[in-house]
C-alpha positions in Angstrom: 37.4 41.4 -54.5 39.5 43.9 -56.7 42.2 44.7 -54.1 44.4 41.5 -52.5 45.2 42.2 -48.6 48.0 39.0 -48.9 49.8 40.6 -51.3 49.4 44.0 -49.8 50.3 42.4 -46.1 53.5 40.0 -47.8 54.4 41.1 -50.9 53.7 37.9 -52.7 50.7 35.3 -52.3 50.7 32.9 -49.5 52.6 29.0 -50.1 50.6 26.0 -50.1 51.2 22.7 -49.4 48.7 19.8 -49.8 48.4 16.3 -48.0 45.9 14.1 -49.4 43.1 15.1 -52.4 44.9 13.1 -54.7 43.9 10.7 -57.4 40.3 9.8 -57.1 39.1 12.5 -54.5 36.1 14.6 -55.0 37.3 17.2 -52.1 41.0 17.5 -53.2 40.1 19.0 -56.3 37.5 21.3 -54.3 39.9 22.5 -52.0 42.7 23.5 -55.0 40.0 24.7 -56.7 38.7 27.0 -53.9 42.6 27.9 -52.5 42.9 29.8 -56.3 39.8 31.4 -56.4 40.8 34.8 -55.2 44.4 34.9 -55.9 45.4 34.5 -52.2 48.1 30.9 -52.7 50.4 29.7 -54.6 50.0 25.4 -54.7 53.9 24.4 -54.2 53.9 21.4 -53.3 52.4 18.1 -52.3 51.9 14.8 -50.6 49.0 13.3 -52.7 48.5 9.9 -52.3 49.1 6.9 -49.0 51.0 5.4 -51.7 54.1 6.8 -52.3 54.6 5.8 -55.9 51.4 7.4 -57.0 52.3 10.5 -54.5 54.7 11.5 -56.5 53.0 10.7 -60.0 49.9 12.8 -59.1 52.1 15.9 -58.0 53.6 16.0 -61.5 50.4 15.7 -63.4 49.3 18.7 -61.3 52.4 20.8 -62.4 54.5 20.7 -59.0 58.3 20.7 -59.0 59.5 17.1 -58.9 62.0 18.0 -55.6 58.5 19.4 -54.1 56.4 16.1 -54.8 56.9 13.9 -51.8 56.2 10.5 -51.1 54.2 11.2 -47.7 53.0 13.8 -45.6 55.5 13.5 -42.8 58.4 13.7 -45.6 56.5 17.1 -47.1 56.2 18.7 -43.4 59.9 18.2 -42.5 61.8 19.2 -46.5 59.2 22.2 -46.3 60.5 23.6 -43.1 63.5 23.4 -43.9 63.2 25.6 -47.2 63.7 29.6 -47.2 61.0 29.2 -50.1 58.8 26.5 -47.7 55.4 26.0 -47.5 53.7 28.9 -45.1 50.2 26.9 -45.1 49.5 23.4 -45.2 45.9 21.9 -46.0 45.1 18.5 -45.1 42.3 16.4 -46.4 42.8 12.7 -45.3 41.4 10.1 -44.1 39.9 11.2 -40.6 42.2 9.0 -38.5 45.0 10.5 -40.1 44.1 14.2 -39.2 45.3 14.3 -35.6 48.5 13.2 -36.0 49.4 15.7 -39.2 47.7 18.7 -37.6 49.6 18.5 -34.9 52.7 17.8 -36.5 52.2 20.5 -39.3 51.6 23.3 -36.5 54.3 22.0 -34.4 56.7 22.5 -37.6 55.4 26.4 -38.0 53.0 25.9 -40.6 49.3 27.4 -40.8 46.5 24.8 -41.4 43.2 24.3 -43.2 41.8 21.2 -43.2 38.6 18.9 -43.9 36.2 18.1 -41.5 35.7 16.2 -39.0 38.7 18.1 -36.9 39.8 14.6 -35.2 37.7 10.9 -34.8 37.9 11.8 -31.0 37.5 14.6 -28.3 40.9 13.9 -27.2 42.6 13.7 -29.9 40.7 17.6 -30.6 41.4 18.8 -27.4 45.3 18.3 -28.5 44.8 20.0 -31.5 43.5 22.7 -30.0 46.1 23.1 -27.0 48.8 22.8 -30.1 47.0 26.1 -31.7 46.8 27.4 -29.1 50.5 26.9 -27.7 51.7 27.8 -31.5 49.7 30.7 -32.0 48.9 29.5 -36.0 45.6 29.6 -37.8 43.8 26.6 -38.2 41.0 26.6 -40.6 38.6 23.9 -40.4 36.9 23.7 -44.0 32.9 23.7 -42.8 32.4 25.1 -46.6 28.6 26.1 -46.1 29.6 28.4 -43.7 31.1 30.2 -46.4 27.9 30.6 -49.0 26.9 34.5 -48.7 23.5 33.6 -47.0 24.4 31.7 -44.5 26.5 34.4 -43.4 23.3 36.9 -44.2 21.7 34.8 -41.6 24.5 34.8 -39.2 24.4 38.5 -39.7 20.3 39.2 -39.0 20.7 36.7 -36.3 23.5 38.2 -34.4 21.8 41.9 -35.2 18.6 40.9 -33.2 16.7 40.7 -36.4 14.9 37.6 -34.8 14.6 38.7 -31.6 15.4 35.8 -28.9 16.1 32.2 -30.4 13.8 29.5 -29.8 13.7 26.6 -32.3 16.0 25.2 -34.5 15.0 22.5 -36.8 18.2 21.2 -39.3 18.2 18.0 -41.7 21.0 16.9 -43.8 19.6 14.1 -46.1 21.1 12.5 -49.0 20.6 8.9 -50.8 23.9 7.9 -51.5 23.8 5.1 -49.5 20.3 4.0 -49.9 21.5 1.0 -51.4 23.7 -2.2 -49.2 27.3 -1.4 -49.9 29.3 -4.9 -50.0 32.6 -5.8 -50.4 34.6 -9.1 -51.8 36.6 -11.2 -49.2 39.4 -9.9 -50.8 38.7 -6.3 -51.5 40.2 -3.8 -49.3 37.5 -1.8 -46.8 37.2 1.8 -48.2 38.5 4.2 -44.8 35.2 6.0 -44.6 33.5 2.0 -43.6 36.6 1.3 -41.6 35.4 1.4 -37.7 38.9 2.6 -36.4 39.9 5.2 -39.5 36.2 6.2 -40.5 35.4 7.3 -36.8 32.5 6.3 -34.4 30.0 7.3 -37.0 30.1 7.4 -41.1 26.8 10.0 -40.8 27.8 11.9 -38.2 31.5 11.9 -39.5 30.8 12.9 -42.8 27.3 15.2 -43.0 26.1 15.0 -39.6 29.0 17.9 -38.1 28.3 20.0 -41.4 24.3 20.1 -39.7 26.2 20.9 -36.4 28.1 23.4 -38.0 25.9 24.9 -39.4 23.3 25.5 -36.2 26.0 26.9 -34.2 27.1 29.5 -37.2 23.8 31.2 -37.7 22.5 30.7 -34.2 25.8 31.6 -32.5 24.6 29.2 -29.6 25.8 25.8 -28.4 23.8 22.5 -28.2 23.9 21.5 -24.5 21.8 17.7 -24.9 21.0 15.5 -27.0 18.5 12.7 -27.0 19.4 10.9 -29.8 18.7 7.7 -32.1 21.8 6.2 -34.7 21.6 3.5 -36.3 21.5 1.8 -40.0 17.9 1.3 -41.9 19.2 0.0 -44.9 19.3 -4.0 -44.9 22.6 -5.5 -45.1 24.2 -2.3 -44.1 27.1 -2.3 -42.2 27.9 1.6 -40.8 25.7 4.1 -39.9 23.6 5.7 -42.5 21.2 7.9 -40.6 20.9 9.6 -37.1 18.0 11.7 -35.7 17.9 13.8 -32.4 16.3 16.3 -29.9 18.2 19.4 -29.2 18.7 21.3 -26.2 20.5 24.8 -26.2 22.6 26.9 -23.9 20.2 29.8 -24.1 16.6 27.3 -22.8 16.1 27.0 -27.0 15.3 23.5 -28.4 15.5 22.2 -32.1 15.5 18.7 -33.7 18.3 17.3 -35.8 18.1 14.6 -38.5 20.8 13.2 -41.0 20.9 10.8 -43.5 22.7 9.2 -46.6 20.1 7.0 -47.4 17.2 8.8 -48.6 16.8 7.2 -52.2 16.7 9.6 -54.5 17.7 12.5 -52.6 20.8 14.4 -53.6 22.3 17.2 -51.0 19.1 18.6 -49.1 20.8 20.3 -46.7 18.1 22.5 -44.8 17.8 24.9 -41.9 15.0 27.1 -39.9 15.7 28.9 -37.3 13.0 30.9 -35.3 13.5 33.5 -32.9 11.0 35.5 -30.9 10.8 38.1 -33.9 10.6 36.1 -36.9 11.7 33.2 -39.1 14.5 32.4 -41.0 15.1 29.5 -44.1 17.6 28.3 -46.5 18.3 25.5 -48.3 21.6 24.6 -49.6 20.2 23.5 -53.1 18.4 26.8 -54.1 21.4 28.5 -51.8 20.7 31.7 -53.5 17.2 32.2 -51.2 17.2 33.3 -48.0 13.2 33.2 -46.6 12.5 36.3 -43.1 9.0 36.2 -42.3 8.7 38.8 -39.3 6.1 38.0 -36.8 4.0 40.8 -38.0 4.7 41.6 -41.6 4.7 39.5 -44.7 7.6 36.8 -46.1 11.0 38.7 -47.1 13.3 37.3 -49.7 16.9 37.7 -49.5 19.5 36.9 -52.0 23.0 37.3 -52.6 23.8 41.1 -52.7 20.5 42.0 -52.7 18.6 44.5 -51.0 19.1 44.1 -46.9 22.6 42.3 -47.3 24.7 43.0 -44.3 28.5 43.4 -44.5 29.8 40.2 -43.2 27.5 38.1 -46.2 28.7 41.5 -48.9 32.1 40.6 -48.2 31.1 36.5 -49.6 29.6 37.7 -52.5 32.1 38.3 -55.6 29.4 38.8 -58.2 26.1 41.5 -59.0 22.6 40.0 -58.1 21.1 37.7 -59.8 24.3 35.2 -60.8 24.2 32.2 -58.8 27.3 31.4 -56.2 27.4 28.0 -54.1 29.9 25.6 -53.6 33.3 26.1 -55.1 32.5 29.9 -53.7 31.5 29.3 -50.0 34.5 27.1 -50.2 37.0 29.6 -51.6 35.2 32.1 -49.0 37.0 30.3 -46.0 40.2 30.1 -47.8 40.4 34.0 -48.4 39.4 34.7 -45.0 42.1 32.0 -43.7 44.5 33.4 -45.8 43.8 37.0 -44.3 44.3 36.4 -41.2 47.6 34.1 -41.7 48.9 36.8 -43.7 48.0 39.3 -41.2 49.4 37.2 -38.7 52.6 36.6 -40.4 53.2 40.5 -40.9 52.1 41.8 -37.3 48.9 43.6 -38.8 45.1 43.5 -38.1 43.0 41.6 -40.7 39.2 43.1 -41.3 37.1 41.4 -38.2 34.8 39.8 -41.2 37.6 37.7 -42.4 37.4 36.2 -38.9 34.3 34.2 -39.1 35.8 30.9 -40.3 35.5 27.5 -38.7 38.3 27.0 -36.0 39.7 24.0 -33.8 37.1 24.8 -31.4 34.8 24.6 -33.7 35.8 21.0 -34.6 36.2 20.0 -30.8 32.1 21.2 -30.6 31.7 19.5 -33.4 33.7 15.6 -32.5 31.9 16.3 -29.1 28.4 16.3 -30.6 29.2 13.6 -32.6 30.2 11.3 -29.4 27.2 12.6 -27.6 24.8 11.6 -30.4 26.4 8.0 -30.3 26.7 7.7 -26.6 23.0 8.8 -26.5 21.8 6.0 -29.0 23.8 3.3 -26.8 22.2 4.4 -23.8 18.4 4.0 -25.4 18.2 7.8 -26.0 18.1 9.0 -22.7 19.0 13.1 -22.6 23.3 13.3 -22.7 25.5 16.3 -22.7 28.1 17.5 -25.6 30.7 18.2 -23.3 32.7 16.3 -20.0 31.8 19.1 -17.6 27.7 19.7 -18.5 25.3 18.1 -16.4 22.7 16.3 -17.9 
C-alpha cells in the first residue's frame, strides 16, 4: 500500500473523531489502532468516556487538543460541525443502546460514520439508520473486522467466481469460554451495559459474537439466511443473560447450514470457524490459524491458500500489506475496513470513483440483516423453535 488515494483524492488525510473506546475498552484501542494503520486519518478529537470528567482526562492522555476533548458525544458532534477544521468522520464504539441515537445524529450533522457492531439493539431503530444514509448520502462503515482478514475476502472472491459451483451447506460456529463461569454482581455494584436487558440488547451472544457468525456467512456466501429454527438460552448455572445460541439455517438460494455460538465453552478462546460447500468444492478457515484457507474440489486433491500466495484473487491482494509467509489477523482485517471506508468517503467527498474493491465493507444494511437475524433467532427460541423468518415481509 505504497501510494495513499486520500491524500491523492484531498490533499491531506481524512479527520477523525471518536465517541466511546475510552478508558478500559479493549475495542477503542483496536479501532485507533486500525484507523492509523495505512496513513488514511488524522485522530482530532474525542468524546471518550459517559463520564464527562474522565472524557476529557482520557483525550489528553491520548494527545488531543484540550478545546477538541469534549465532555460527551452530543457536545463533540455539534463544536465539530461547526469548525472549518471539523471532524469529516466520526467512529462510534458505545454501548449498543447508545448507537442509534449518535449515528443518526452524527450523519444528520454531515459527518461520515464507522462504527462497532451490532448496528442498533433493534430493527427499527436500523431501519432509521439506514433511511438517514440513505437520505444523507454518507458512508457508514459497520466495523465486522473479519471481514477484513485477506482470506476471508479470498473466499468471498472464489465464491463469487463460481470456484464452488452452486452453494449448498453452510456450517458456522463462534465459540469462546469467556463466560463459562456465573458472573455475579454485589447489591450495590452497578450492572456492566453488556448484562443490562435494555442497553445490552435482546441477546448478550447474539449481540456480541453471534452477528460476527452472521456476518460472516453472508460475506463469503453473498446469500441471505431466509429461516431460522433456533434454540437461546443460558447453560451456565446461576447465569443471568444469554451465553449460547444454536440454529438451523435456511437460504435464499434452497441452501441450508447450521449456526452455533457461544461464550461459554471453558477453555476455548476465539474459535471462530466457517465451511462453506458448494456444488464444486469445499471451502475452510478458521479465524485462529487465519493465515489458511482449505479448497478441496470435488475431483482433485485439498488446496491450501494463504495470504498472497499462489491463487490469491484481487479483492483478498488488495488486504494483504505484507510478502507470504508473515502472519496478518486482527489489528490488519481491522485496519482493512478502515482504508476501504476511508476510500470511498474520500472519493465521495472529492466527486471521484474509488477502486470497486474498496467497496466490500460492512454497510447499514448489513447491520439491519444482521439486528434482523438476531430478533429472529430470539423470537424462534420463544416460540419452541418452530421455523421463523429474518425479515417482516418473508413467509415462513
Amino acid at each position: 500500500m505504497d501510494h495513499n488515494p486520500v491524500i491523492e483524492m484531498l490533499g491531506r488525510r481524512l479527520r477523525l473523531a471518536v465517541i466511546g473506546g475510552g478508558p478500559g475498552s479493549f475495542i477503542g484501542s483496536m479501532h485507533r489502532a486500525a484507523a492509523r494503520l495505512d496513513d488514511r486519518y488524522e485522530l482530532v478529537a474525542g468524546a471518550l468516556s459517559s463520564d464527562p470528567d474522565r472524557s476529557v482526562a482520557a483525550g489528553t492522555r491520548l494527545g488531543l487538543d484540550p478545546s477538541r476533548s469534549y465532555r460527551s458525544g452530543a457536545d463533540l458532534l455539534v463544536a465539530e460541525n461547526q469548525r472549518d477544521d471539523g471532524a469529516d468522520v466520526v467512529a462510534i464504539m458505545t454501548p449498543n443502546d447508545s448507537h442509534h441515537p449518535l449515528t443518526v445524529a452524527a450523519l444528520e450533522a454531515g459527518f461520515d460514520v464507522v462504527i462497532d457492531k451490532p448496528l442498533t439493539n433493534t430493527a427499527d431503530e436500523a431501519l432509521e439508520v439506514v433511511a438517514a444514509v440513505e437520505r444523507t448520502g454518507l458512508v457508514l462503515c459497520l466495523t465486522h473486522n473479519y471481514t477484513g482478514y485477506p482470506l476471508v475476502r479470498q473466499a468471498r472472491a472464489m465464491v463469487s467466481d463460481g470456484q464452488l459451483g452452486e452453494i449448498r451447506l453452510v456450517q458456522v460456529e463462534y465459540v469462546q469460554g469467556g463466560k463459562a463461569r456465573p458472573t455475579t454482581f454485589g447489591a450495590d455494584e452497578p450492572l456492566p451495559w453488556r448484562f443490562h436487558p435494555v442497553r445490552g440488547g435482546p441477546s448478550l451472544v447474539m449481540g456480541d459474537i453471534g452477528t460476527h457468525a452472521h456476518n460472516l456467512v453472508r460475506f463469503i456466501t453473498g446469500h441471505e439466511v431466509t429461516e431460522v429454527a433456533a434454540e437461546v438460552g443460558t447453560i451456565v448455572p446461576g447465569g443471568t443473560v444469554h451465553d449460547h445460541a444454536a440454529a438451523m439455517l435456511r437460504f435464499d438460494n434452497g441452501a441450508r447450514g447450521t449456526f452455533w455460538v457461544t461464550q461459554a465453552a471453558a477453555g476455548v478462546e476465539n474459535g471462530l470457524r466457517i465451511r462453506v460447500s458448494g456444488s464444486l468444492g469445499s471451502l475452510e478457515w478458521h479465524q485462529e490459524q487465519p493465515t489458511a484457507l482449505t479448497f478441496k474440489p470435488l475431483d482433485g486433491p485439498a488446496e491450501l491458500r494463504t495470504p498472497a500466495g499462489p491463487g490469491t484473487l484481487p479483492l483478498a491482494a488488495r488486504a494483504s500489506r505484507i510478502k507470504p509467509g508473515h502472519p496478518e489477523g486482527f489489528h490488519e482485517g481491522f485496519a482493512n475496513l478502515y482504508t476501504d471506508a476511508a476510500e470511498a468517503i474520500a472519493a465521495r467527498r472529492s466527486g471521484r470513483s474509488p477502486d470497486p474493491l474498496a467497496l466490500h465493507f460492512p454497510t447499514a444494511h448489513d447491520g439491519l440483516a444482521g439486528v434482523r437475524f438476531v430478533e429472529a433467532v430470539v423470537a424462534s427460541s420463544d416460540n419452541g423453535g418452530g421455523w421463523t423468518p429474518t425479515a417482516p415481509d418473508r413467509p415462513s
